[in-house]
N, CA and C atoms as an extended XYZ file, in Angstrom:
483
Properties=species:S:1:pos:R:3:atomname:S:1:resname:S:1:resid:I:1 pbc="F F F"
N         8.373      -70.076       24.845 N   UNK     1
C         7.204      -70.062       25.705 CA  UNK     1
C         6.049      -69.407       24.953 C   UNK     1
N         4.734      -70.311       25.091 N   UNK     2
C         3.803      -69.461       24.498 CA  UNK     2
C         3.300      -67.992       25.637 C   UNK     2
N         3.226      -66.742       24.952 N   UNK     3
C         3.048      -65.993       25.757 CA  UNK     3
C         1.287      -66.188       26.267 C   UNK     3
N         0.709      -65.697       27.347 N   UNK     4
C        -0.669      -66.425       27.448 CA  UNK     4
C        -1.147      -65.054       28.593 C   UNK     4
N        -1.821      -63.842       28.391 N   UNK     5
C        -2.241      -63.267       29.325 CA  UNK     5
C        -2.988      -64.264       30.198 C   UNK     5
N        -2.656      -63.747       32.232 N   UNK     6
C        -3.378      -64.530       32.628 CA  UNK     6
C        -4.334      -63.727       33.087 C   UNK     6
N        -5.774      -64.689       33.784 N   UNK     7
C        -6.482      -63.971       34.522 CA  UNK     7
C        -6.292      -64.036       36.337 C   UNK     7
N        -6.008      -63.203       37.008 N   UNK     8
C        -5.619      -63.737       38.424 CA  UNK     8
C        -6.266      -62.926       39.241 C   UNK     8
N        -7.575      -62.498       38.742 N   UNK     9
C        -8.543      -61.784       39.775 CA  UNK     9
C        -9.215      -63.294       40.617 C   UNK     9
N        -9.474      -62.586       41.950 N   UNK    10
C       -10.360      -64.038       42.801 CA  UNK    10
C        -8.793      -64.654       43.790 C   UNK    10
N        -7.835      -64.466       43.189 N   UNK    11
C        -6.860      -64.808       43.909 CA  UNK    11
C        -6.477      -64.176       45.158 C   UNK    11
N        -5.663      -64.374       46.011 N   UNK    12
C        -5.244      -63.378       47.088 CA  UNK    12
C        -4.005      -62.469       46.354 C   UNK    12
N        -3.914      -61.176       47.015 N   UNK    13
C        -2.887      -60.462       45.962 CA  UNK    13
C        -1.305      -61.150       46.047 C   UNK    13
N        -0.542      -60.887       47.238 N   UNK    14
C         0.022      -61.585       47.144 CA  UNK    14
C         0.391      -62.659       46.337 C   UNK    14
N        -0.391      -63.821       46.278 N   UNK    15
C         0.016      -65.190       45.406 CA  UNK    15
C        -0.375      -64.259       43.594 C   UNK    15
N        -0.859      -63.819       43.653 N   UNK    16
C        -1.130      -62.886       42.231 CA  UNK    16
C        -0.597      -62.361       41.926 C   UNK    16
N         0.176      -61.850       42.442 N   UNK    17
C         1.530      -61.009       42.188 CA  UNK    17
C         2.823      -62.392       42.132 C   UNK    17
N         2.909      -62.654       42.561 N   UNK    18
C         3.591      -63.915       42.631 CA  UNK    18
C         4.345      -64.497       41.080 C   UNK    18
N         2.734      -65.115       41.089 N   UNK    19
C         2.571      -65.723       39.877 CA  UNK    19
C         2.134      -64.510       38.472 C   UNK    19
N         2.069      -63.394       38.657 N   UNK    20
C         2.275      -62.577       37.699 CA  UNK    20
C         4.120      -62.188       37.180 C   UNK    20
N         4.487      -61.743       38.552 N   UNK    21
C         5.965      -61.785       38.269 CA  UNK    21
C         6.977      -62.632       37.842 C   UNK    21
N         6.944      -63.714       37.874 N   UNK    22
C         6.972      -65.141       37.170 CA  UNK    22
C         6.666      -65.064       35.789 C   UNK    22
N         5.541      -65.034       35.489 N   UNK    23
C         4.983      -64.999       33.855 CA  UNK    23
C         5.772      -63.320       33.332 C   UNK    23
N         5.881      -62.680       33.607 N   UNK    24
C         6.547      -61.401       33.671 CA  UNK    24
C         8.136      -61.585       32.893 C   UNK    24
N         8.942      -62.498       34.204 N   UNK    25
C        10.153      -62.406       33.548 CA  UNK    25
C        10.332      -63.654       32.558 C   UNK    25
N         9.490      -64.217       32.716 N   UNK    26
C         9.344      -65.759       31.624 CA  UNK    26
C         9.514      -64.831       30.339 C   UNK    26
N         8.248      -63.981       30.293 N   UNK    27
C         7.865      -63.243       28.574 CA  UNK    27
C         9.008      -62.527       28.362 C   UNK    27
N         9.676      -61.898       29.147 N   UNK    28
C        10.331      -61.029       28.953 CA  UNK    28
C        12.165      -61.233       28.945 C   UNK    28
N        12.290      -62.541       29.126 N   UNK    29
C        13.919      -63.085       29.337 CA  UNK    29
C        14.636      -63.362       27.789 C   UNK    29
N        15.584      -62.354       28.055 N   UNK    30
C        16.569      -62.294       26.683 CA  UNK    30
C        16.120      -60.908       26.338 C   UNK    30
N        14.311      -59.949       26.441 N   UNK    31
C        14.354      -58.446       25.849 CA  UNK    31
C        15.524      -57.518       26.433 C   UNK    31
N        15.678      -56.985       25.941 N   UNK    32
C        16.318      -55.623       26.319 CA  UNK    32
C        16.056      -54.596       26.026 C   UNK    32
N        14.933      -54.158       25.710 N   UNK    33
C        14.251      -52.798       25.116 CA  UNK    33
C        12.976      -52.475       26.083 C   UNK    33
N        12.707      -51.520       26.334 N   UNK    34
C        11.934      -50.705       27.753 CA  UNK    34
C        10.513      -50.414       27.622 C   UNK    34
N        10.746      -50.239       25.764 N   UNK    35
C         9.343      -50.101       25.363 CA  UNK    35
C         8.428      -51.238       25.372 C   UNK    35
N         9.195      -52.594       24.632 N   UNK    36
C         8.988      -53.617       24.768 CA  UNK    36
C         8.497      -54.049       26.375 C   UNK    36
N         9.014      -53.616       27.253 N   UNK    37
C         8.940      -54.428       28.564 CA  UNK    37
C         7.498      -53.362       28.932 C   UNK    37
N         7.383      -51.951       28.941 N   UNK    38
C         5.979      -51.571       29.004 CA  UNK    38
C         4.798      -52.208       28.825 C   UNK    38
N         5.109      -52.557       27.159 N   UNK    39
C         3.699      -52.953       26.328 CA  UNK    39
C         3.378      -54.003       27.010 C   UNK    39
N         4.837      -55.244       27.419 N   UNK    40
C         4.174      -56.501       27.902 CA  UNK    40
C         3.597      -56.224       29.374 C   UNK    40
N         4.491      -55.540       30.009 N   UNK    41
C         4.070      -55.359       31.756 CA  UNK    41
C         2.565      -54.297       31.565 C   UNK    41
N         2.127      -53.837       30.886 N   UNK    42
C         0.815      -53.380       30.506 CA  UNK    42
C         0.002      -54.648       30.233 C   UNK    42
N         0.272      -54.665       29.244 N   UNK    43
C        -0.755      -56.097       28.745 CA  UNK    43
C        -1.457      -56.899       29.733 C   UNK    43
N         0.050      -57.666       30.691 N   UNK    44
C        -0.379      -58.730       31.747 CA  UNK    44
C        -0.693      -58.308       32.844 C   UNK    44
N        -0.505      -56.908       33.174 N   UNK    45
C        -1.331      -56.314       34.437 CA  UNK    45
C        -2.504      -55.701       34.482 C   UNK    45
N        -3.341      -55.131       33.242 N   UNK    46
C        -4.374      -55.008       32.490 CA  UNK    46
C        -5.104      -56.120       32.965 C   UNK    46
N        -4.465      -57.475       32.034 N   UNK    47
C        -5.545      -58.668       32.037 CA  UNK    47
C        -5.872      -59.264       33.495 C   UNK    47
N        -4.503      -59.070       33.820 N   UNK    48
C        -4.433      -59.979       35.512 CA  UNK    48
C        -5.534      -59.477       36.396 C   UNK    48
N        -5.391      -58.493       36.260 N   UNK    49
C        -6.534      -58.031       37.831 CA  UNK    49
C        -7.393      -56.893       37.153 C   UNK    49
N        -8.047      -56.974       35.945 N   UNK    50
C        -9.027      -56.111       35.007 CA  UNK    50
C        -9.040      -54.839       35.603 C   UNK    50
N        -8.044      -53.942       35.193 N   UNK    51
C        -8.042      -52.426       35.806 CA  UNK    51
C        -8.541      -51.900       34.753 C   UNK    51
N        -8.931      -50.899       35.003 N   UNK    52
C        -9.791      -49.527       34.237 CA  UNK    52
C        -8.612      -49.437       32.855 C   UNK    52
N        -7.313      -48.755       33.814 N   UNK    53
C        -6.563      -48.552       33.149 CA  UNK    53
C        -5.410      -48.437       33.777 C   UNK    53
N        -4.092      -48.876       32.246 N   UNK    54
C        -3.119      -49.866       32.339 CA  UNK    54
C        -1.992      -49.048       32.043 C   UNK    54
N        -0.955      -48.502       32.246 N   UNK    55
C         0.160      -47.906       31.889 CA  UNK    55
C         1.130      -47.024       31.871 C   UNK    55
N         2.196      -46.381       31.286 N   UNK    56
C         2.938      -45.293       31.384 CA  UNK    56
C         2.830      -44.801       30.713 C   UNK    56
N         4.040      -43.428       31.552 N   UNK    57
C         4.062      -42.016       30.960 CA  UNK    57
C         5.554      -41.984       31.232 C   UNK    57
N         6.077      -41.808       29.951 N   UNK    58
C         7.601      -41.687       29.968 CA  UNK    58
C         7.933      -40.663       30.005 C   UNK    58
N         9.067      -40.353       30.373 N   UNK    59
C         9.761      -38.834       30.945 CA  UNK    59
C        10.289      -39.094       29.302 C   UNK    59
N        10.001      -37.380       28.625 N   UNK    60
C        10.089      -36.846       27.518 CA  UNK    60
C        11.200      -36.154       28.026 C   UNK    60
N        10.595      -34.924       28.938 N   UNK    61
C        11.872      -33.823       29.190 CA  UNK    61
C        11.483      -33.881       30.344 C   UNK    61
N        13.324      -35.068       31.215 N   UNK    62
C        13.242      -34.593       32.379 CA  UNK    62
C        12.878      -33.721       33.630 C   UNK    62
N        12.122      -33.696       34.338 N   UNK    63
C        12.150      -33.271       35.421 CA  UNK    63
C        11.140      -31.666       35.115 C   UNK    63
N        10.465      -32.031       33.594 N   UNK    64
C         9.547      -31.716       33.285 CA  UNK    64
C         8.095      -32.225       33.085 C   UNK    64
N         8.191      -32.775       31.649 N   UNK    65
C         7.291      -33.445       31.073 CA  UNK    65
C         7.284      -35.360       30.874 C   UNK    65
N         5.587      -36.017       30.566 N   UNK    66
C         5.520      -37.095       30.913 CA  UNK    66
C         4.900      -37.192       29.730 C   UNK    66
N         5.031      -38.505       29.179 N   UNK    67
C         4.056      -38.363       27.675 CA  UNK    67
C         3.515      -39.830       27.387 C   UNK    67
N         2.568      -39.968       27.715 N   UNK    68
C         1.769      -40.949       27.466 CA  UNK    68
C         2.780      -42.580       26.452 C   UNK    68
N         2.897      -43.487       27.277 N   UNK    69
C         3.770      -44.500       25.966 CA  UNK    69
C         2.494      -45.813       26.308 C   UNK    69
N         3.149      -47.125       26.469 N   UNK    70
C         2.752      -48.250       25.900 CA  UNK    70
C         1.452      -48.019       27.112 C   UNK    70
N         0.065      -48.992       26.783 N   UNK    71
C        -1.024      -49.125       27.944 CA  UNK    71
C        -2.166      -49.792       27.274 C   UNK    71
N        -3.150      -50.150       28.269 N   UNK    72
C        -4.130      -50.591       27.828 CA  UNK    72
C        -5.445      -50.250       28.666 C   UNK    72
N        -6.003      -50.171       27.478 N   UNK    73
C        -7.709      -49.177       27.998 CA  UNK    73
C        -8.294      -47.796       27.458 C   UNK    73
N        -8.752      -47.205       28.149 N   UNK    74
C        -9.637      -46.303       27.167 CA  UNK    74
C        -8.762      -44.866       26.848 C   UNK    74
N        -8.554      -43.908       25.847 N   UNK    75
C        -7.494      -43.282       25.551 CA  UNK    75
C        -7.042      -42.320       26.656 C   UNK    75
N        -5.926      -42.276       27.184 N   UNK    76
C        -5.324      -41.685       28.123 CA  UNK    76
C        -4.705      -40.389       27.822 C   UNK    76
N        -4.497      -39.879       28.624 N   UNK    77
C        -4.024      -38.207       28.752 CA  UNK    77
C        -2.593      -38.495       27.851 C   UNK    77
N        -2.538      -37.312       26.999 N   UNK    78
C        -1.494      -37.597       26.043 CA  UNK    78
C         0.224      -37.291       26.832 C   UNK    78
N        -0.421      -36.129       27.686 N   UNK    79
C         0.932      -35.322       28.628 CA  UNK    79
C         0.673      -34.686       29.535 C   UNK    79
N         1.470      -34.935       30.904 N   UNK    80
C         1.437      -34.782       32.129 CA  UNK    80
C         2.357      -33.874       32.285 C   UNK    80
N         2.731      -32.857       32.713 N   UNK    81
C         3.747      -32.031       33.373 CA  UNK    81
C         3.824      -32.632       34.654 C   UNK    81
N         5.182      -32.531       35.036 N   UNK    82
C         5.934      -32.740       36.346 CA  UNK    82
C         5.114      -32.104       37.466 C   UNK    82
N         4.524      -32.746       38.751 N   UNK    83
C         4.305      -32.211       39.766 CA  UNK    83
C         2.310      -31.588       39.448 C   UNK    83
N         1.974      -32.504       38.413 N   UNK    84
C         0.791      -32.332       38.094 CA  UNK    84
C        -0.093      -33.552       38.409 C   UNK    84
N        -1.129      -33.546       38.930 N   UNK    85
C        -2.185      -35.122       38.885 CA  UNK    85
C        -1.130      -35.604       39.807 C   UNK    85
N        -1.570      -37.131       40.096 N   UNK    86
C        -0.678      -38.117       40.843 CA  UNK    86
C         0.347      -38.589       40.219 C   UNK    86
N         0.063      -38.817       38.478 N   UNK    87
C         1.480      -39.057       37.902 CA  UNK    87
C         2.369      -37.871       37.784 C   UNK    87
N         2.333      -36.958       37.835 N   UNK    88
C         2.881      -35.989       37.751 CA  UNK    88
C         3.990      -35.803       39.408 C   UNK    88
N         2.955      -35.934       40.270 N   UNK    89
C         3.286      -35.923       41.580 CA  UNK    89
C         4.137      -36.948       41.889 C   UNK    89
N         4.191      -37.832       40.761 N   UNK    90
C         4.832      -39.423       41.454 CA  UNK    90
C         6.264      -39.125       40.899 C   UNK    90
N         6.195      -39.038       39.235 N   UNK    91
C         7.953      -37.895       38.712 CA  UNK    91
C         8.596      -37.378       39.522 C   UNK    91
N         7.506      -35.903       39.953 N   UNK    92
C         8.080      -35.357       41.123 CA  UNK    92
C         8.829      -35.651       42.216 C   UNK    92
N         8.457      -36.524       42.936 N   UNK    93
C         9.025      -37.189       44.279 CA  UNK    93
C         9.743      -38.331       43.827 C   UNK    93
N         9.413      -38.776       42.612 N   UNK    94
C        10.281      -39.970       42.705 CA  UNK    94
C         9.849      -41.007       43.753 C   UNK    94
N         8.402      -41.227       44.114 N   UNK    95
C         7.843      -41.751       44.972 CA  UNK    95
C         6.531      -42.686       44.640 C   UNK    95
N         6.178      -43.472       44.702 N   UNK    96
C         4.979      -43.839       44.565 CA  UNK    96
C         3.681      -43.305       45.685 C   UNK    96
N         2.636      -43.111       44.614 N   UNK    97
C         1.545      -42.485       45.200 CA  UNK    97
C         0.273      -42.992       45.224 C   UNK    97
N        -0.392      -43.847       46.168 N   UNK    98
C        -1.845      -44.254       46.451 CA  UNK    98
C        -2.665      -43.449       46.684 C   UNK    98
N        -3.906      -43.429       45.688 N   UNK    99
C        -5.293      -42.702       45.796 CA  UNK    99
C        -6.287      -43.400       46.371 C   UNK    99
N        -6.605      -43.394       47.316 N   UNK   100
C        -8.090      -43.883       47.667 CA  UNK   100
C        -9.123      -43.319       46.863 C   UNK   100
N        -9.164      -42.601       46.610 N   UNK   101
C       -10.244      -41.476       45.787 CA  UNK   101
C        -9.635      -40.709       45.343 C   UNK   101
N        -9.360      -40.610       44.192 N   UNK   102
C        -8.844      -39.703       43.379 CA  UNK   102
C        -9.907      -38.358       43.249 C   UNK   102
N       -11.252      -38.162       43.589 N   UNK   103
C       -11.545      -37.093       43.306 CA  UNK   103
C       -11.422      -36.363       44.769 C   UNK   103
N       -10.889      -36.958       45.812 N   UNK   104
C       -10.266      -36.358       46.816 CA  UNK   104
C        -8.648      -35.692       46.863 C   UNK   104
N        -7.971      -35.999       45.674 N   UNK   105
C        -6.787      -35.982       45.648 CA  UNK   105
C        -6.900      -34.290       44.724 C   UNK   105
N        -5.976      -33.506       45.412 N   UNK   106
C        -5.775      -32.185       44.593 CA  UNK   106
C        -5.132      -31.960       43.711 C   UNK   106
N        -5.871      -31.115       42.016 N   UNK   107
C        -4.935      -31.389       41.124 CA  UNK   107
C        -5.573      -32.399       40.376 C   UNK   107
N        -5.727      -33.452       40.684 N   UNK   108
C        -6.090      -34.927       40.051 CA  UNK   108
C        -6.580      -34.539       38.695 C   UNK   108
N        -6.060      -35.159       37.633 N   UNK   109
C        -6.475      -35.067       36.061 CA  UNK   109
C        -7.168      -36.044       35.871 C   UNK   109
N        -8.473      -35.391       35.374 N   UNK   110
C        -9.422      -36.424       34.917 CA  UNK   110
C        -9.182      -36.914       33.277 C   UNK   110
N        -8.533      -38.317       32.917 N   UNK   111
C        -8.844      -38.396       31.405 CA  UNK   111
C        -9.685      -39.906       31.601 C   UNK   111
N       -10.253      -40.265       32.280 N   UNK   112
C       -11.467      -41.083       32.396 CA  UNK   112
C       -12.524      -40.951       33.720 C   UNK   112
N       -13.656      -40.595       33.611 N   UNK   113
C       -14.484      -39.873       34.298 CA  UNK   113
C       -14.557      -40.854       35.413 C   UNK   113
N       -14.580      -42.806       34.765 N   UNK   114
C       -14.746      -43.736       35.539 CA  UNK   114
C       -13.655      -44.377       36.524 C   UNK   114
N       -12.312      -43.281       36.759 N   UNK   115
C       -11.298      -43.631       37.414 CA  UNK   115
C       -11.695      -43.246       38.626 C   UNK   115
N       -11.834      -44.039       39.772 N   UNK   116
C       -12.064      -43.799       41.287 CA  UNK   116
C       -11.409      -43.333       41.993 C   UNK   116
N        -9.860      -44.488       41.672 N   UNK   117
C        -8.724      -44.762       42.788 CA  UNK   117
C        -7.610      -45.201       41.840 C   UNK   117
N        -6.540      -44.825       42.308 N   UNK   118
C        -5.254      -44.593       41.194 CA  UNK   118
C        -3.928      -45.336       42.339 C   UNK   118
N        -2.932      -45.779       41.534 N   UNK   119
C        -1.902      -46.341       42.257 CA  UNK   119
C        -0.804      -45.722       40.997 C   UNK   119
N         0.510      -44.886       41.245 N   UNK   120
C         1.251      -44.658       40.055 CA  UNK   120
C         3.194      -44.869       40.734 C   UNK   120
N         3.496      -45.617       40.068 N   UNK   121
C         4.707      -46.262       40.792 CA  UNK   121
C         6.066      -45.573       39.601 C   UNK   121
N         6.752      -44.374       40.630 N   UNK   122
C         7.530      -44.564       39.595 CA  UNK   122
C         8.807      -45.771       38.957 C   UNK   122
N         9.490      -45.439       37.609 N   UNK   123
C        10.324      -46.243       36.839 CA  UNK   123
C        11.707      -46.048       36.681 C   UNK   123
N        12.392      -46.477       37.215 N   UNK   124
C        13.887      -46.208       37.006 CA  UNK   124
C        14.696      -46.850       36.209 C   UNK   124
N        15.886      -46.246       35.782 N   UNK   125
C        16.447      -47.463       34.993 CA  UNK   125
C        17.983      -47.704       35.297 C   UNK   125
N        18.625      -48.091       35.136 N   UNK   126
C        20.185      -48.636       35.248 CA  UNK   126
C        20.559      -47.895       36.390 C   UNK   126
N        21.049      -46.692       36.152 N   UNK   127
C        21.397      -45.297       36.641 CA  UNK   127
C        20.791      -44.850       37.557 C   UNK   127
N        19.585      -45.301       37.866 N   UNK   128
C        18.296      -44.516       38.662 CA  UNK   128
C        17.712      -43.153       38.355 C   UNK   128
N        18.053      -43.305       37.133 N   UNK   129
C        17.002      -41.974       36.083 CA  UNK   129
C        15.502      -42.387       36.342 C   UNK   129
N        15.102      -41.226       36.238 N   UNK   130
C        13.424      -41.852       35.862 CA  UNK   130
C        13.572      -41.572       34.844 C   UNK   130
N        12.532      -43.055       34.560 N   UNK   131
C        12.161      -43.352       32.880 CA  UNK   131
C        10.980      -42.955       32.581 C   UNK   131
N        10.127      -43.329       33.299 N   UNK   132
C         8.524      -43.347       33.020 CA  UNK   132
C         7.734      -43.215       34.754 C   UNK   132
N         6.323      -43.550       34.351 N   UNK   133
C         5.473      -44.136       35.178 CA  UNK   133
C         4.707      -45.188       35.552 C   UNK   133
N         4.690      -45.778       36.280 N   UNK   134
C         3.286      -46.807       36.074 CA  UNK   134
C         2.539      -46.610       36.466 C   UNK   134
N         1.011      -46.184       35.750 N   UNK   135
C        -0.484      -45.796       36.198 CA  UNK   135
C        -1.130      -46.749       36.236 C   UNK   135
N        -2.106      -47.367       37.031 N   UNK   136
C        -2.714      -47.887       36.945 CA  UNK   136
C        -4.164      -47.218       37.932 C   UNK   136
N        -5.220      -47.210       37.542 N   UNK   137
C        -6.541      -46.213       37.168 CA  UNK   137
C        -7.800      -47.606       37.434 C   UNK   137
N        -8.528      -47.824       38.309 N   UNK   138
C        -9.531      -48.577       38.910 CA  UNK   138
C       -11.001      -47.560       39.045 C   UNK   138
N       -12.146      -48.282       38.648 N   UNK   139
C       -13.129      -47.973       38.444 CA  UNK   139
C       -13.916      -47.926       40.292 C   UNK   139
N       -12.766      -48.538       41.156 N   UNK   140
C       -13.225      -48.668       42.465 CA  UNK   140
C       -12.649      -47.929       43.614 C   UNK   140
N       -13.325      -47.140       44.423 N   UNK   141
C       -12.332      -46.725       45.786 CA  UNK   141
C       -11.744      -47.851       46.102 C   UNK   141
N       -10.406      -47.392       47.002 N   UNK   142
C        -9.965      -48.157       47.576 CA  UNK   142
C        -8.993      -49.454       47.126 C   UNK   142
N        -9.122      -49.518       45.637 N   UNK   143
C        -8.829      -50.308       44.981 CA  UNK   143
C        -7.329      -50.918       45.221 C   UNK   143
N        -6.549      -49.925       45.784 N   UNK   144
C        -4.724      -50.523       45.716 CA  UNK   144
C        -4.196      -50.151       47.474 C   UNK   144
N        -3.291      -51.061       47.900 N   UNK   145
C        -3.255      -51.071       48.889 CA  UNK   145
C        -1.964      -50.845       48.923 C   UNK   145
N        -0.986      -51.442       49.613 N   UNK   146
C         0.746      -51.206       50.444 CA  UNK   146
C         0.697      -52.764       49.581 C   UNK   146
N         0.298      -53.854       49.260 N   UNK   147
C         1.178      -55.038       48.618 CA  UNK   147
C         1.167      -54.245       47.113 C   UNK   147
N         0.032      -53.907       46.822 N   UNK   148
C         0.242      -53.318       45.498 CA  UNK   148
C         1.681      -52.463       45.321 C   UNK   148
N         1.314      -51.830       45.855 N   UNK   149
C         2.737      -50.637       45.902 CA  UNK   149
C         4.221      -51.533       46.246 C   UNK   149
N         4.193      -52.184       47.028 N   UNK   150
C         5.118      -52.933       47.258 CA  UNK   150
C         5.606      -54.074       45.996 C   UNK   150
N         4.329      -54.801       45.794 N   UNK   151
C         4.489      -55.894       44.602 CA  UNK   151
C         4.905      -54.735       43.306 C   UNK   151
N         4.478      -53.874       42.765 N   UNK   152
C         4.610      -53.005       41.654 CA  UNK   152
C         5.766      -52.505       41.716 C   UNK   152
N         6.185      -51.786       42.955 N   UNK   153
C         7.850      -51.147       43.245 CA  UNK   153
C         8.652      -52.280       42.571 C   UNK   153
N         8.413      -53.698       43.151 N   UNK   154
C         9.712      -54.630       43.035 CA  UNK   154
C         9.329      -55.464       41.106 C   UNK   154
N         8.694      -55.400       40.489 N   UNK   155
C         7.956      -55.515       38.979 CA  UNK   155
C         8.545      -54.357       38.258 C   UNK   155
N         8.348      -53.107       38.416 N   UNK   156
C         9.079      -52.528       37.609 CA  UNK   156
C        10.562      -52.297       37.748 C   UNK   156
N        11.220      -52.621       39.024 N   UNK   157
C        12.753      -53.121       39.198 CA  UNK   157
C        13.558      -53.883       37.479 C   UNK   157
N        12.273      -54.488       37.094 N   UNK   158
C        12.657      -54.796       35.631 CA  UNK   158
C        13.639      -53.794       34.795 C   UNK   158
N        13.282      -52.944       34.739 N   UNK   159
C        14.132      -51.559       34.029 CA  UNK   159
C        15.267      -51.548       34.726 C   UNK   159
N        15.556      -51.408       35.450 N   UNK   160
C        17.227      -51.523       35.891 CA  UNK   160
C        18.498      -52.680       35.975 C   UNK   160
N        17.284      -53.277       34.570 N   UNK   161
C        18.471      -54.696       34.737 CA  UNK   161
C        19.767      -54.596       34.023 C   UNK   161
């Protein structure tokens, strides 16, 4: 398959998610490496719906520290401690966490001034370890809703294959 970032802004989310998750396991059928599945699930969620910013933070030292891995966009916070910012908060709980406004959110780490509204889903893998995070960082309030969180929960399900 030729791999082909798509563009799927203008769409309804739903069918965008859809057809992202589709192109998702297309690129990704036969990998077995996590880093690999980052860079690509960065890449095509980056391009798909043009976010600020695109990516994870892999658990270095459990149930501590988070350290910046594969993403796309402007340079991101290198390391998160556990129970810090929303990614931090998301490790923590093992929960995914929606920002309407991140400069309403307490704590919130600024490493792009132009981040509004934040969605960070955590990553599990086989076992139900956490692996990482998924950040994703919008230049807009309001930007991520319950399909997001929902469509993203069941996308990074990838890692526990």
């Amino acid at each position: 398959m030729a791999e082909v970032t798509l563009d799927l802004r203008g769409m309804p989310k739903a069918e965008a998610y859809a057809e992202l998750k589709q192109h998702v396991r297309a690129v990704l059928e036969g990998i077995d490496d996590d880093i690999t599945g980052m860079a690509t699930m960065s890449c095509l969620l980056h391009h798909a719906f043009g976010h600020l910013w695109t990516g994870f933070y892999r658990v270095v030292t459990p149930g501590r520290l988070l350290r910046v891995g594969p993403y796309q966009g402007t340079l991101g916070c290198l390391e998160i401690p556990f129970g810090k910012g929303v990614c931090g908060a998301s490790a923590a709980k093992g929960e995914s966490v929606v920002v309407a406004d991140v400069h309403a959110f307490p704590g919130h780490i600024t490493c792009d001034g132009r981040s509004a509204s934040e969605i960070v889903v955590p990553v599990f893998g086989r076992n139900r370890e956490l692996l990482a995070v998924l950040d994703i960082d919008s230049e807009h309030k309001n930007a991520f809703d319950e399909v997001d969180r929902r469509e993203l929960e069941e996308l990074v399900r990838w890692f526990q294959r």
